[in-house]
C-alpha positions in Angstrom: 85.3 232.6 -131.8 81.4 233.3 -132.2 80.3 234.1 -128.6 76.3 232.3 -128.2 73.4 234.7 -127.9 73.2 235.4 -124.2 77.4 236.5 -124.5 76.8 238.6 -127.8 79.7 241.4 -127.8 81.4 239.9 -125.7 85.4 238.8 -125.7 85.3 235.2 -124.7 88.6 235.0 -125.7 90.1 236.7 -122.9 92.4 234.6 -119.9 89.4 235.7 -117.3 87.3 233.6 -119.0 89.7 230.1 -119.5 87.8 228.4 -116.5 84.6 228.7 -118.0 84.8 229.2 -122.0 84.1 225.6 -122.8 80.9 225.4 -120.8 79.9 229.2 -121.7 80.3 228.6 -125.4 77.5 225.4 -125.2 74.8 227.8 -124.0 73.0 229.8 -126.4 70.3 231.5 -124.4 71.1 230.7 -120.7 67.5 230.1 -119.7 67.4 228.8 -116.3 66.0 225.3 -118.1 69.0 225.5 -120.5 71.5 226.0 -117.9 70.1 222.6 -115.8 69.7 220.6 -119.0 73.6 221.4 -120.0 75.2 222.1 -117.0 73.7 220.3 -114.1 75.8 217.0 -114.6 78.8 218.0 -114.4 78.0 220.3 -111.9 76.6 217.7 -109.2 73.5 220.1 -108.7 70.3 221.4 -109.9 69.5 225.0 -111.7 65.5 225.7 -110.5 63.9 228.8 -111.0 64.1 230.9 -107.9 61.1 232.0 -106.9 60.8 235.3 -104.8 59.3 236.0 -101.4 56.0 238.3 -101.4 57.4 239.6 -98.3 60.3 241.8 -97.5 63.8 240.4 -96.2 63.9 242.1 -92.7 60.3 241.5 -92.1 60.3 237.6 -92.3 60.8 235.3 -89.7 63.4 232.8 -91.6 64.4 229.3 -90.9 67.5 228.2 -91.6 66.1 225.9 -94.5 65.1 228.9 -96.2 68.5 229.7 -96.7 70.0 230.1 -100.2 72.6 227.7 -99.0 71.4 225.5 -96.8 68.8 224.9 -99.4 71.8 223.8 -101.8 73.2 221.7 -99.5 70.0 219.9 -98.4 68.4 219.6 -101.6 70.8 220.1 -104.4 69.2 222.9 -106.1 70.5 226.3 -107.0 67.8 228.7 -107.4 68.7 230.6 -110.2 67.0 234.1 -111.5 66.1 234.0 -115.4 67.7 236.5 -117.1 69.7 237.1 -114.8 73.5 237.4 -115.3 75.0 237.0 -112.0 73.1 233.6 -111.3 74.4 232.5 -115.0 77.8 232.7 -114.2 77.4 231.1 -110.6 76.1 228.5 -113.0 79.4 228.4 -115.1 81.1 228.3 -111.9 79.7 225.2 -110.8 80.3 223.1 -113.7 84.0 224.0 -113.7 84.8 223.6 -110.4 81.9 221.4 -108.4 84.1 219.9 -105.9 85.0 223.2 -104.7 81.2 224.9 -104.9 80.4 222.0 -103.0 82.8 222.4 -100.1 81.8 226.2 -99.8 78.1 225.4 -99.7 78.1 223.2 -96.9 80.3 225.4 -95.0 78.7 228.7 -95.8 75.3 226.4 -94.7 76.8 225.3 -91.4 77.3 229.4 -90.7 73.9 230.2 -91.9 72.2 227.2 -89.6 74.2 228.9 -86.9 72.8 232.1 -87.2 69.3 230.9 -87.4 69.9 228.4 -84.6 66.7 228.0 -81.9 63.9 228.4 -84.4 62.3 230.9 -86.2 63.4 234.4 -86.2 64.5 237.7 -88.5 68.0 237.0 -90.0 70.9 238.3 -88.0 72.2 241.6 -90.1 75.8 241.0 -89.1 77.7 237.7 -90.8 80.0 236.2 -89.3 84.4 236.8 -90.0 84.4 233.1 -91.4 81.1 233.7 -93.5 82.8 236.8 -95.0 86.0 235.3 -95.6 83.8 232.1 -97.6 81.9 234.5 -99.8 85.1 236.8 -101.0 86.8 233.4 -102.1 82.8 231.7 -103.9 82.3 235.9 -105.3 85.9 236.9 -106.0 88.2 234.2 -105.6 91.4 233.6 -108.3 93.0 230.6 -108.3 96.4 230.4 -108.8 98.7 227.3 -109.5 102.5 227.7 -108.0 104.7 226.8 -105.4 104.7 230.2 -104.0 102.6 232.6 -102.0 102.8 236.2 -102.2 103.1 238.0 -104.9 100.6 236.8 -107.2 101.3 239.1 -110.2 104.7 238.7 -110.2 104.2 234.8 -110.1 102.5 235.3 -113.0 104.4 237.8 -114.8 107.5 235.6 -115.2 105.5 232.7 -115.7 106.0 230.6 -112.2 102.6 230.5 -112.2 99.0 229.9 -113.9 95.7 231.2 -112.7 92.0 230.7 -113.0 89.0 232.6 -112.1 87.2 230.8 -109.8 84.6 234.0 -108.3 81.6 234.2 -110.5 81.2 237.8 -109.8 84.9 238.5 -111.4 83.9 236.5 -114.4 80.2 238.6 -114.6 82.4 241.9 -114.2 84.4 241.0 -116.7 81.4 240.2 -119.2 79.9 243.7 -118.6 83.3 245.1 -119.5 84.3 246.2 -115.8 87.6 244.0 -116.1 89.4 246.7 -113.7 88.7 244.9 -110.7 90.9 242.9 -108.2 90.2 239.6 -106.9 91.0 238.1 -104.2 94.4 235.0 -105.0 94.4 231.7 -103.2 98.0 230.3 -104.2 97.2 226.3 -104.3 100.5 223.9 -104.5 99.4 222.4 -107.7 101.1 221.1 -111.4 100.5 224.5 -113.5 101.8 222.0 -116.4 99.0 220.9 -119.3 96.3 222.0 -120.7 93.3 224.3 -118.7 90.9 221.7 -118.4 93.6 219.5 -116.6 94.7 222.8 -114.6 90.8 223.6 -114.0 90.1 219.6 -112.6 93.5 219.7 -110.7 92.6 223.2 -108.8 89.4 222.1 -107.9 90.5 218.6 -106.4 92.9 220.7 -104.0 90.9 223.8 -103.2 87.9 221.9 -102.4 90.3 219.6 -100.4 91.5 222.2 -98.6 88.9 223.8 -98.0 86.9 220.5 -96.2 90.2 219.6 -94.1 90.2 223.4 -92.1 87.0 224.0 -92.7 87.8 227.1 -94.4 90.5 229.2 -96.0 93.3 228.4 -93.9 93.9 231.6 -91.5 97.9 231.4 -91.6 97.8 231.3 -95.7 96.1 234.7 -96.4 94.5 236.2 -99.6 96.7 238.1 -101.9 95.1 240.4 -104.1 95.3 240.4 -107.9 93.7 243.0 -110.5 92.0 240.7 -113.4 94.5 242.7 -116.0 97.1 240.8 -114.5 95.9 237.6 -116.0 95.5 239.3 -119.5 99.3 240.1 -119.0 100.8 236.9 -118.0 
């Protein structure tokens, strides 16, 4: 398959990239006005420019609606650096799975009011277990499909199981050619049966699901790991 301009030289083709190759392979330069004109109904939110602070992190006193995320949850905008390839494939993430960005904005929000709570004041340097937790699953999260926990590659191996990369940092790795990486697997009790867009629509019904009714990752189920070559082996 020809890749568009902005994924030149790059293997589209390969299983890390089945959540998003659809919606990748309608860009062509992955402007931030191109990614919001194609990508921002299906994903329930805006792509704006993001526009930079003239003053240095630490020195700023910071409201909690200056937040990355609290700003998407209050106004439904994603502020988005041009050229920039990490914020593109946050973009690609949204479209494919909205319901469950959505769910891990407002929580990652709630945890962000909470550190800024009383008023102005420098960010807090330390983030909380939860907060972590929430960004390793919207950063490096794998979805897998099964009615099984554990052992994520060998789920896959024998075929008991279908995954999808869900973190948009895996999927920019990937793009750059740094596919040796390891993801962190959330095992979802869903049909692994049809085709990936029906996969891709069912995972993101039940993560975001789950995620709303504990209000997280649920503690007792864990997060396996998985190496992204495991999904070009399955």
């Amino acid at each position: 398959m020809e890749a568009p301009e902005v994924f030149a030289g790059c293997d589209l083709g390969a299983p890390t990239f089945d959540a998003v190759r659809d919606l990748a392979l309608a860009l062509r330069s992955g402007t931030v006005e191109e990614l919001d004109d194609r990508l921002s109904a299906r994903a329930g939110v805006r792509f704006v420019p993001h526009e930079p602070s003239s003053r240095r992190r630490g020195q700023r006193l910071r409201v909690a609606e200056d937040l990355y995320e609290v700003r998407i949850a209050t106004r439904r905008e994603v502020p988005t650096r041009p050229g920039n390839l990490h914020d593109l494939c946050n973009a690609l993430a949204w479209a494919a799975f909205p319901a469950s960005k959505w769910a891990l904005t407002m929580l990652i929000a709630a945890t962000q009011r909470a550190r800024l709570a009383g008023g102005p004041r420098r960010l807090p340097p330390a983030r909380s277990a939860d907060h972590d937790r929430l960004a390793l699953i919207d950063e490096g999260g794998v979805l897998v499909a099964g009615d099984e926990t554990g052992d994520a590659v060998a789920a896959l191996a024998s075929g008991r199981a279908r995954a999808l990369v869900f973190g948009h940092a895996l999927v920019e790795h990937a793009l750059t050619g740094r596919a040796a990486v390891t993801g962190a697997a959330l095992f979802l009790p869903v049909d692994r049966s049809g085709s990936i867009d029906q996969l891709r629509s069912r995972l993101d019904a039940t993560l975001a699901a789950t995620l709303t009714s504990h209000r997280g990752w649920p503690a007792g189920a864990g997060l396996g790991r998985i190496p992204l070559t495991a999904l070009d082996a399955a």
